[in-house]
C-alpha positions as CSV (number, residue, x, y, z in Angstrom):
1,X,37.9,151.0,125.5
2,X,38.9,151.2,121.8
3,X,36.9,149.4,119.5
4,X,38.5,146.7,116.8
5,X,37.0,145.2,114.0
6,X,36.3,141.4,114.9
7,X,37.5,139.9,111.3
8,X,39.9,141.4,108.6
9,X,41.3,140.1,105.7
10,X,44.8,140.9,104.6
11,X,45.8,139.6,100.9
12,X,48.7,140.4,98.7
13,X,52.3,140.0,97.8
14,X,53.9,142.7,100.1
15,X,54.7,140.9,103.3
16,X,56.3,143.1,104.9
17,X,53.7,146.0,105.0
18,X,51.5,142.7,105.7
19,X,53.4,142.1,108.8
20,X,53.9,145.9,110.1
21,X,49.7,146.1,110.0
22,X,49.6,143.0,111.7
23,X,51.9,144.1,114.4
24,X,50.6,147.4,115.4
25,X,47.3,145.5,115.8
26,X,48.9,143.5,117.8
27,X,50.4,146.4,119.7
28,X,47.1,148.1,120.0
29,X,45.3,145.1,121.3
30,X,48.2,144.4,123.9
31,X,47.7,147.9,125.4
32,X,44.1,147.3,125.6
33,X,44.2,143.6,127.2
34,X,47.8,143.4,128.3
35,X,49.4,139.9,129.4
36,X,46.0,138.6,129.3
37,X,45.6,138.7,125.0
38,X,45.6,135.1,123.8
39,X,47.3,135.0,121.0
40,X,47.1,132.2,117.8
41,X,48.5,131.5,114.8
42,X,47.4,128.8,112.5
43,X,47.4,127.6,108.3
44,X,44.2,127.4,106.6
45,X,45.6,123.9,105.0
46,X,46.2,122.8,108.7
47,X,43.0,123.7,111.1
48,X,39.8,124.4,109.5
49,X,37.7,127.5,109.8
50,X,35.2,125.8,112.6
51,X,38.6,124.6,114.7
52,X,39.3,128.8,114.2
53,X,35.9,129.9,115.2
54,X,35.9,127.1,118.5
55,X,39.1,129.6,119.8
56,X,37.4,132.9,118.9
57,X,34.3,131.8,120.8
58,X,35.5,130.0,124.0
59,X,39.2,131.3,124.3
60,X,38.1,134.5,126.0
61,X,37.3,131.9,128.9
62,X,40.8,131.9,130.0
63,X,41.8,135.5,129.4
64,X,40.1,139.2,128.7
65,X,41.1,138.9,124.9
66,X,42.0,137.0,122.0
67,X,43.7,137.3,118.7
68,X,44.2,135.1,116.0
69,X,46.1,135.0,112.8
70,X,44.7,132.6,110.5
71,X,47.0,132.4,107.0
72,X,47.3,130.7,103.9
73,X,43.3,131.3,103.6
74,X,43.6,130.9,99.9
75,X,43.4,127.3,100.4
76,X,39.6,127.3,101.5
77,X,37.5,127.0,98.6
78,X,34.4,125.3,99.2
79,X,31.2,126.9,100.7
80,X,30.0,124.4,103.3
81,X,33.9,124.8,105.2
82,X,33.7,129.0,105.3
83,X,29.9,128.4,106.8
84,X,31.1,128.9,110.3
85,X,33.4,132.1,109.5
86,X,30.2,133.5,108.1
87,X,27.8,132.8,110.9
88,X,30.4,133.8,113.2
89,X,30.3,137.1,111.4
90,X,26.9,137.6,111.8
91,X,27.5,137.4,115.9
92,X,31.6,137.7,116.7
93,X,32.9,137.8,120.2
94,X,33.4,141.4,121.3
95,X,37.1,140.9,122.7
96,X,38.2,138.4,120.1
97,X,40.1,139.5,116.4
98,X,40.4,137.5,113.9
99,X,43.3,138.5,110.5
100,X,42.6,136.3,107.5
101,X,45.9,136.4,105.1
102,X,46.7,135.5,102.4
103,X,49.3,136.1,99.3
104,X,46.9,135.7,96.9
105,X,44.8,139.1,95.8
106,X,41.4,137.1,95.5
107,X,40.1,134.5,97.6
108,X,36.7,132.8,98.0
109,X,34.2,135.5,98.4
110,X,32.7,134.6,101.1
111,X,35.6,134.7,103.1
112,X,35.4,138.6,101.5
113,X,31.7,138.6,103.0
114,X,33.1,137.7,106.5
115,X,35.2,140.6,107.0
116,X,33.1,143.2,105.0
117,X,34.5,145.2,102.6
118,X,35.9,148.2,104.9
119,X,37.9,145.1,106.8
120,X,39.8,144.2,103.6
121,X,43.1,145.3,102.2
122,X,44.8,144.4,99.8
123,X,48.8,145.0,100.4
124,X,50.9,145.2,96.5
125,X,54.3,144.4,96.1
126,X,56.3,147.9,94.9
127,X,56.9,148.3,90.9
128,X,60.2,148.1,90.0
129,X,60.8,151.3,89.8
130,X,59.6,151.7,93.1
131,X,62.0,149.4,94.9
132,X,65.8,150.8,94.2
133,X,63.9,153.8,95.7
134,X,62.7,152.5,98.9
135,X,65.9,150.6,99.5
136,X,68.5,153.9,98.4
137,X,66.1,155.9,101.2
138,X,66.7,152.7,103.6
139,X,70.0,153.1,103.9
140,X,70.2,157.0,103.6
141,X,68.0,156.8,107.3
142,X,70.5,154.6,108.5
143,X,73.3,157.1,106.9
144,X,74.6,154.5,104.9
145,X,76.5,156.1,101.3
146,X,76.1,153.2,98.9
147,X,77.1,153.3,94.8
148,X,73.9,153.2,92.9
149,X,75.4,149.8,90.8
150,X,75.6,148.1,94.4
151,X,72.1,148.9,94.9
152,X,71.1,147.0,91.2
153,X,72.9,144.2,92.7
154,X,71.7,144.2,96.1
155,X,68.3,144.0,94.5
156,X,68.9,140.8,92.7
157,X,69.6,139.0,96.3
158,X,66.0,139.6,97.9
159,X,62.3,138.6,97.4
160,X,60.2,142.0,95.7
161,X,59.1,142.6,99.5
162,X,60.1,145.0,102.2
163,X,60.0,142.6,104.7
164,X,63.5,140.3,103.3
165,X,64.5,143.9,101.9
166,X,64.9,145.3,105.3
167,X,66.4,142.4,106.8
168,X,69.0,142.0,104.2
169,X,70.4,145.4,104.0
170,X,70.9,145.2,107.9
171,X,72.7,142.1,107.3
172,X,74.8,143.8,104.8
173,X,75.2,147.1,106.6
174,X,76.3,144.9,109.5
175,X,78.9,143.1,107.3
176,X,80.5,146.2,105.6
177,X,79.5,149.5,107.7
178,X,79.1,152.9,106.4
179,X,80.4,153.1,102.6
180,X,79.4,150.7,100.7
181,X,80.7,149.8,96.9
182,X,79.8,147.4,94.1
183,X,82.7,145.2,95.5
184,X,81.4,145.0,99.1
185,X,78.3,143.7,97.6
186,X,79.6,141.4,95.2
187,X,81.5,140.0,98.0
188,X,78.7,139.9,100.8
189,X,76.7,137.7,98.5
190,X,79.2,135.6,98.3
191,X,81.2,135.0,101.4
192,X,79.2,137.0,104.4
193,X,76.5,135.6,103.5
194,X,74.2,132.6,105.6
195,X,73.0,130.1,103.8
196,X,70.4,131.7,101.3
197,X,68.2,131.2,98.5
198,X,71.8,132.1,96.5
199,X,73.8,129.8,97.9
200,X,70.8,127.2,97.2
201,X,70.9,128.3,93.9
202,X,74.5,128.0,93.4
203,X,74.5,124.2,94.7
204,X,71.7,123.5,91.9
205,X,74.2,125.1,89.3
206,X,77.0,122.7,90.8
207,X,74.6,120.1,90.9
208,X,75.8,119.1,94.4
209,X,72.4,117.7,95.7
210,X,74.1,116.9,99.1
211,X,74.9,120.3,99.5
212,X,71.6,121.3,98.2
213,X,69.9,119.2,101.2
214,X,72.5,120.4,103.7
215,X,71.7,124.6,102.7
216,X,67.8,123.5,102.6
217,X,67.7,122.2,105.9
218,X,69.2,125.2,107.7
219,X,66.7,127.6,105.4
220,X,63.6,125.9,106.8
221,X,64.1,126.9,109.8
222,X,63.6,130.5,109.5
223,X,61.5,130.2,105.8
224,X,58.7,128.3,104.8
225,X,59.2,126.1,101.8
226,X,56.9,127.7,99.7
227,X,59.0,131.0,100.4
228,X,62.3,128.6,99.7
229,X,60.8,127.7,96.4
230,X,59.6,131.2,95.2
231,X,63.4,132.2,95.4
232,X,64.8,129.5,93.5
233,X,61.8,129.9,91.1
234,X,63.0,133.3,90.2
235,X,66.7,132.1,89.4
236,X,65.7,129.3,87.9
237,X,62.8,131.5,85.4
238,X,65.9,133.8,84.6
239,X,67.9,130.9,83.7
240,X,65.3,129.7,81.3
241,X,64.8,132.8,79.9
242,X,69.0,133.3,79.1
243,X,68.4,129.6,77.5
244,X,65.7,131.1,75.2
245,X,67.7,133.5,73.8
246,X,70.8,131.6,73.3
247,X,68.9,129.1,71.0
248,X,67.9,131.9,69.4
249,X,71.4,132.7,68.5
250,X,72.0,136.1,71.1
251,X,75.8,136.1,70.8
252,X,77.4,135.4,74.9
253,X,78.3,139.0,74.8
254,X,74.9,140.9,74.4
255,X,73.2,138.0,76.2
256,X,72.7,140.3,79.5
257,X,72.0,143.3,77.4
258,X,69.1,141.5,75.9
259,X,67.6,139.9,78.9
260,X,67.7,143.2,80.9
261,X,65.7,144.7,77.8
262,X,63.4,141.2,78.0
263,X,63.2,141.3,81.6
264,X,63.5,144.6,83.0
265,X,66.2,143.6,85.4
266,X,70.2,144.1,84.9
267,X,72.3,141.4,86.3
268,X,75.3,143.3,87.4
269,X,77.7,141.8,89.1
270,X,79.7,139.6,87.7
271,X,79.9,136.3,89.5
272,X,76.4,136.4,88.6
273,X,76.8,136.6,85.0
274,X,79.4,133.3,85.2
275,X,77.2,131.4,87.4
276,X,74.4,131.7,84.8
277,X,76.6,130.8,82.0
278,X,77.7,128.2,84.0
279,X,74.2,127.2,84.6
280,X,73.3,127.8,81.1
281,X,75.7,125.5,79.9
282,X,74.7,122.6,82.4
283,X,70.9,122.8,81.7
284,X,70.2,122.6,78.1
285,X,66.9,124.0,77.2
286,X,64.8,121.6,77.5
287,X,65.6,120.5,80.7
288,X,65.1,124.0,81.5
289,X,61.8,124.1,80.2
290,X,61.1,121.0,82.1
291,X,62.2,122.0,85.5
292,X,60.1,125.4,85.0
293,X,57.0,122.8,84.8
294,X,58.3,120.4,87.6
295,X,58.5,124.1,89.3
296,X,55.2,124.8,89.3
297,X,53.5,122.2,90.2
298,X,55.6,121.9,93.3
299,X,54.3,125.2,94.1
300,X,50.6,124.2,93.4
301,X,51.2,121.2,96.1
302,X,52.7,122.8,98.8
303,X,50.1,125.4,98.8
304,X,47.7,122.7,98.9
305,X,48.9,119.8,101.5
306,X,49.5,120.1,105.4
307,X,53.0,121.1,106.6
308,X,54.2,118.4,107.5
309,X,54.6,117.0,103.8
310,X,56.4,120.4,102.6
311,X,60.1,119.2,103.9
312,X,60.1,116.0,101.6
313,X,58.3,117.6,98.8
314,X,61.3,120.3,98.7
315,X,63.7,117.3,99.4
316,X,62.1,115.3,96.1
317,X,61.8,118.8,94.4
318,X,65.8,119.2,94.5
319,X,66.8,115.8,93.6
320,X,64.3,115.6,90.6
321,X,65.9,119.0,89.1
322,X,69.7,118.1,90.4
323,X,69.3,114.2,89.1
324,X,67.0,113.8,86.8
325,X,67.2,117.3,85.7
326,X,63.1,118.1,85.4
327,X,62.8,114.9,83.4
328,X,60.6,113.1,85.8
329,X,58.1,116.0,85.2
330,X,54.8,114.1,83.4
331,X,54.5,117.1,80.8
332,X,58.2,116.7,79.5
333,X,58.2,112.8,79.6
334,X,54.2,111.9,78.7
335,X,54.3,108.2,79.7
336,X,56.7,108.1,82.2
337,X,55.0,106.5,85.3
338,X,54.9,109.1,88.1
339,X,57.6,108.4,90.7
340,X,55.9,110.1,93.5
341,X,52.8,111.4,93.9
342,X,50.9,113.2,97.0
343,X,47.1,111.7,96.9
344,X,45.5,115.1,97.7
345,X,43.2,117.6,96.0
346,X,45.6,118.6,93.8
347,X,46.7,116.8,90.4
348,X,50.2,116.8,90.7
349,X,52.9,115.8,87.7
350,X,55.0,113.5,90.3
351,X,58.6,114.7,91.1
């Protein structure tokens, strides 16, 4: 019987890769144990290590192995609650795995001790350089002939991971087939499309909130808030960033040229470039800069409470950037009294 290591630790951007490692574990272990692996998955913000270690230790009970995937670990910082990973270390069931993620690249170190050096990875996201590259040899395995300015646009759609990569461009192969131009992109995005992180976007820019609550309902279901956030933190960060240089008097004309050269990143198509100026014109600056606040802290408290505070914090999230437009945020208006606040570890600017 193969042997397996009894803790690793997985950290890092690159979900995707994160994901493949995980499942040919997986694979491996199911060809070991068969029907009879146990298999777990739980949030380091929602069962505690010793709840974790409990299953490791008794679930073999009921079946000859057992595998669990414990994520989010980021979010265990003190000593005294990563005690029981570390004595479990020190004596780990023989048929029991245990995979520690997280999306950080560091994490407490003695969650590091746990799994031992040789048990931890650390999976990056690609350069961007890196990325047209992966996705143009995607699509040539598939046989797909696509123009290289569809590609820069494609790109602007989809989280820096392989993971949404793939999935998108089988969405978009499936929606235009073999040949595919600037055009098909442009109008994939669009009107192909499901609900997205774009068409979340593009009800901020419109500032329909209903809408906004509507598209944000459906994208829970397959995404995790925090995920849902990142990707309209991204949009939003550009949008701050085209603010910046309009204040600094960057004519409308060069304003793409410059925040390419800023940025790194082209906006090509152009329904992009008119819902940013649309944007740009319906956020002034400041609000911009205040929202980008509001942003992060809403990041910083859905990393940190259980799950089943994330749906009204991303609820409270879009009204305070749609309605009050990031003004609510403490740091833009010092005085204001906080609106809403989550009592947790966490000081939080109020939504």
């Amino acid at each position: 019987m193969p042997s397996f290591p009894p803790i690793l630790l997985h950290l890092g951007p690159e979900e995707g890769e994160k994901l493949s490692a995980f499942r040919e574990l997986r694979a491996a272990l199911r060809k070991v144990h068969g029907e009879e692996l146990e298999e777990h998955s739980y949030y380091a913000f929602d069962t505690p290590p010793d709840k974790v270690v409990d299953l490791l230790q008794n679930g073999s009970l009921f079946g000859s192995g057992v595998l669990v995937r414990y994520r989010a670990v980021e979010n265990l910082k003190r000593r005294e609650e990563i005690a029981p990973l570390l004595r479990y270390a020190a004596n780990p069931v023989s048929t029991a795995v245990l995979v520690m993620e997280s999306s950080e690249t560091t994490v407490q170190g003695d969650l590091k001790k746990a799994a031992g050096a040789q048990n931890t990875r650390i999976f990056w996201e690609m350069f961007e350089n890196q990325k047209q590259g992966w996705l143009s040899g995607y699509f040539r395995r598939h046989e797909v002939q696509i123009e290289p300015e569809g590609i820069e646009l494609f790109l602007e759609l989809v989280e820096n991971n392989t993971l949404d990569l793939r999935q998108e461009a089988d969405r978009l192969i499936g929606f235009v087939g073999k040949r595919i131009t600037l055009e098909d992109v442009d109008q994939y995005i669009y009107h192909a499309r499901e609900e997205s992180i774009f068409t979340l976007y593009d009800a901020v820019v419109a500032q329909d909130l209903e809408h906004a609550l509507d598209i944000t309902e459906k994208l829970v279901v397959t995404s995790e808030p925090v995920q849902i956030l990142l990707g309209l933190s991204w949009q939003l960060e550009r949008l701050y960033t085209l603010q910046i240089l309009r204040s600094g008097g960057i004519p409308e004309a060069r304003l793409f040229d410059e925040l390419a050269q800023r940025s790194g990143q082209r906006v090509a198509g152009k329904r992009l470039q008119k819902s940013l100026l649309l944007a740009a014109r319906r956020y002034a600056l400041e609000e911009c800069a205040a929202i980008r606040i509001l942003t992060s802290d809403t990041d910083a408290l859905l990393r940190t409470v259980p799950v089943s505070f994330h749906r009204g914090i991303l609820q409270q999230y879009l009204y305070s950037i749609i309605i009050r437009k990031g003004s609510w945020s403490v740091a833009a208006t010092p005085g204001r009294k906080r609106p809403w606040e989550y009592p947790g570890r966490v000081p939080f600017r109020g939504v």
